[in-house]
N, C-alpha and C positions, 0 to 999 in steps of 0.2 A: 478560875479556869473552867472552861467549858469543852467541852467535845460532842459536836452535832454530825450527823450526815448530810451533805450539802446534794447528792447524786445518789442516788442508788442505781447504777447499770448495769452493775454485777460484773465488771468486766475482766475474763480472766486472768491475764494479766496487766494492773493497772501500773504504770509508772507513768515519770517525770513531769510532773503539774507543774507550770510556766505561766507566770503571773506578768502581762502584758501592761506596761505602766500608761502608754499611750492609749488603746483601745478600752483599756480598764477591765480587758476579761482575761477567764483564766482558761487553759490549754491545758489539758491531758491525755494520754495513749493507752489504749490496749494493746499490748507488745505483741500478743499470741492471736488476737483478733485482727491483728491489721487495721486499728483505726485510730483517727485523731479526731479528739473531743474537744469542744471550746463553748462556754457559759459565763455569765455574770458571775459577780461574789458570789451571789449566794444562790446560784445553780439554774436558773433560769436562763430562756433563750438559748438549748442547747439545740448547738447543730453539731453535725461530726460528717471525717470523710476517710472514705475508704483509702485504703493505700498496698500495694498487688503481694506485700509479704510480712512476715513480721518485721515490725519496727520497734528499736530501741531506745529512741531518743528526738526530739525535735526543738528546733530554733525558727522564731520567726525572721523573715528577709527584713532590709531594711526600709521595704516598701509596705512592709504591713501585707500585704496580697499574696505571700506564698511562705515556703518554711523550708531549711534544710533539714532532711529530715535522714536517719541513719537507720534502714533498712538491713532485712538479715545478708544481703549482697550489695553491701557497699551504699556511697552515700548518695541521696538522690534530691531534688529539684521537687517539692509538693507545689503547684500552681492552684488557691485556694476559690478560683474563680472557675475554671474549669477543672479542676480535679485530676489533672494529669500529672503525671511522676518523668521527671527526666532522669538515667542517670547521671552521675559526676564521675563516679571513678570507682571499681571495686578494688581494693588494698590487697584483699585477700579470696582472688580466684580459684586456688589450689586446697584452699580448706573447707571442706563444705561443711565439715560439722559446726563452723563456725559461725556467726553472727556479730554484727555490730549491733553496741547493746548502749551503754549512759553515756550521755554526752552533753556539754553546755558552750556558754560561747564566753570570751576574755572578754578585758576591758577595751582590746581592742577591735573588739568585733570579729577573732577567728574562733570557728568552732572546732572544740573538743570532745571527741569521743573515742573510746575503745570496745574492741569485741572480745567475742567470750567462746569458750567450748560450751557448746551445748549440751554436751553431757555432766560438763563441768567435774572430769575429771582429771585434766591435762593444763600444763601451761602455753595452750596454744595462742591465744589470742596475742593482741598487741595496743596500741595507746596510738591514734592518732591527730594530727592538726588539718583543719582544713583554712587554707586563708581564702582573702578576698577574691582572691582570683580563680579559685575553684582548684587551685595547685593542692596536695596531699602528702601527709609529711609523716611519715613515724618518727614516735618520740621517745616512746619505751616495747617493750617484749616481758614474755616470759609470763603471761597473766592469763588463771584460769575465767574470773567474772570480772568485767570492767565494771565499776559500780564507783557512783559520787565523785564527778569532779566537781570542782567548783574554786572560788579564787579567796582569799582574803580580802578584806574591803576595800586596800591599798592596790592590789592585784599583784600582788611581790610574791605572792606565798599562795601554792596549789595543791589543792590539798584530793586525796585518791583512794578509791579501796579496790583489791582485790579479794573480793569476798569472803575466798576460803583462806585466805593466807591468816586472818584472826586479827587483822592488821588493819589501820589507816594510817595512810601514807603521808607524807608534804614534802614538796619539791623547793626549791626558788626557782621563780618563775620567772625568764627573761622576757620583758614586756618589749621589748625589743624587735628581739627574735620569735617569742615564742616559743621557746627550749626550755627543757629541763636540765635541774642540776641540781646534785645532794639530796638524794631523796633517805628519808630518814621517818623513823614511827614516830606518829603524831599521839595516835592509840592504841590500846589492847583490847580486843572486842570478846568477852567471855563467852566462848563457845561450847561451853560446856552442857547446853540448856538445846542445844540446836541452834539457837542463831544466827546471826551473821551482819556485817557493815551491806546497804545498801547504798538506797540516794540519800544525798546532802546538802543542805545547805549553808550558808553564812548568813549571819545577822550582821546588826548595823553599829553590835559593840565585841564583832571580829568573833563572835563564837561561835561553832560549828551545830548544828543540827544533823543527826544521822538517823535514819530508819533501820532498825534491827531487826531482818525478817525474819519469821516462824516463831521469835522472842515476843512478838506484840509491845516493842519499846520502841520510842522515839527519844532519845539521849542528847540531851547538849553536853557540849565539850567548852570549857575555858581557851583560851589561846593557847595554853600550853600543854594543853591535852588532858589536864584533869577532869574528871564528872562532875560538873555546874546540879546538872537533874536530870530527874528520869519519868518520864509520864508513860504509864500505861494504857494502852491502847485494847478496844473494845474487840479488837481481832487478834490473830497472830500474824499476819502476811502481813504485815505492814510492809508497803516497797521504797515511798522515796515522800520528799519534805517540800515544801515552798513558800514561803511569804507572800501574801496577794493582798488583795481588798484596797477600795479606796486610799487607808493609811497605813497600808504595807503590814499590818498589822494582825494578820489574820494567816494562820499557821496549817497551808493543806496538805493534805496524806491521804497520797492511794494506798492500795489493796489488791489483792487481789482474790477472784473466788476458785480457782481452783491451781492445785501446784502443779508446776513442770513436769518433776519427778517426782513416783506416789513414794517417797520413803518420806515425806514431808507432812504435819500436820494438814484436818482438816480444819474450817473455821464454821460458824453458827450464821445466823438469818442475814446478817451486816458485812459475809465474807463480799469480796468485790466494789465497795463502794467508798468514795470519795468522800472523806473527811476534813471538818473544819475545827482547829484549835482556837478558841477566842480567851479573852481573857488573861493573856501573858505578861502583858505589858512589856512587851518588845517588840520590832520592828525588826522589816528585811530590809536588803538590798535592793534596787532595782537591777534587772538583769537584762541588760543588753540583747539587740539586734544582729544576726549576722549579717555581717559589712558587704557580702557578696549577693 
């Protein structure tokens, strides 16, 4: 196993790297910057584009040309050819301390994301679906940090964290509808160190991958929630996980270089930058296009 730097942008807060199986590049954001980044495997050819607020999370369309992208007000429309941001819909008008924050898309092409209190004191946030048609759905409540959605490889089983709650969640998934139902701990994230469950992913033998921020771990999980392993990482703000590279095989991890809130570690010369796991010998999933 190896651990390279692929980027160094420093970007303050870096999340959700999105491994495009069609175009063959990889997508990530600076939440706190307002941008969306996209490069080769192995970091080359970066272009990025502004977007008018913090952003939490993004999907590309199914035309390859634009991305639904979840904005700290609600979800909006990135057009990758002109640079314009439409909105969709804000969920949550009345909360400003709030944010839409991780979000990814089903097997059937709707995308999921939930928001967060920005103080991240309070259970305000909530869990939402966006389908095809740009219609918006809540699905759950009561959640201080929306962080790690993502599906099992079957797409029956959704798996979720609320950050502070010390927990990772799992639902069954109605591929149907889109609904949730029986959500139950998948895992117990030892918080005792500061840490916490960020983003996540699934592999291609149904295990979990979780980013552990301030902990500097990135942990795989068995299907039933045991701990498979645990690689340490060269920072502490580890944010979120993804499968990319030609044979899906290549394990990336943002960062970020500076924290939200100062009661949080700092990190050394490598805080902020985009990291490449080689050498696992495992593979991801490919992740889907939002349908709309």
């Amino acid at each position: 196993m190896k651990i390279d730097v692929v980027v160094d942008v420093k970007t303050t807060l870096g999340e959700g790297p999105l491994w495009d199986v069609e175009q063959q590049r990889l997508y990530w954001i600076d939440s706190f910057d307002g941008r969306v980044f996209r490069a080769t495997a192995d970091g080359r050819e970066i272009r990025s584009w502004d977007v008018p607020m913090k952003i939490g999370s993004m999907a590309l369309r199914k035309d390859g040309d634009g991305a639904i992208v979840s904005l700290a007000r609600g979800f909006h429309l990135l057009d990758f050819k002109s640079g314009d941001v439409e909105l969709i819909h804000d969920p949550e008008p009345d909360k400003s301390e709030n944010r839409i924050n991780d979000g990814k898309v089903d097997k059937q092409g709707r995308f999921v994301a939930g928001s967060m209190d920005t103080m991240e004191s309070g259970p305000n946030g909530a869990l939402y679906r966006v389908d095809s048609d740009l219609s918006v759905h809540k699905l759950d409540e009561g959640i201080i940090v929306s962080n790690g959605p993502c599906w099992s490889p079957d797409g029956s089983l959704f798996y979720f964290a609320d950050s502070w709650s010390g927990e990772i969640w799992v639902y069954d998934y109605d591929q149907a509808t889109g609904n949730l139902s029986n959500r139950r701990t998948f895992a117990k994230i030892d918080t005792s160190t500061g840490g916490a469950a960020d983003g996540s992913t699934v592999d291609a033998e149904g295990c979990l991958w979780n980013a552990q921020v301030y902990d500097g771990k990135v942990v795989r999980y068995q299907p039933d929630g045991t701990v498979d392993r645990i690689i340490d990482m060269p920072v502490k703000k580890v944010t979120s996980v993804m499968f990319g590279g030609p044979n899906l095989d290549i394990l990336y991890v943002t960062s970020m270089a500076k924290p939200p809130l100062p009661r949080f570690p700092g990190d050394g010369v490598l805080r902020g930058s985009l990291f490449a796991i080689t050498g696992l010998g495992i593979k991801g999933v490919p992740e889907l296009r939002f349908a709309g």
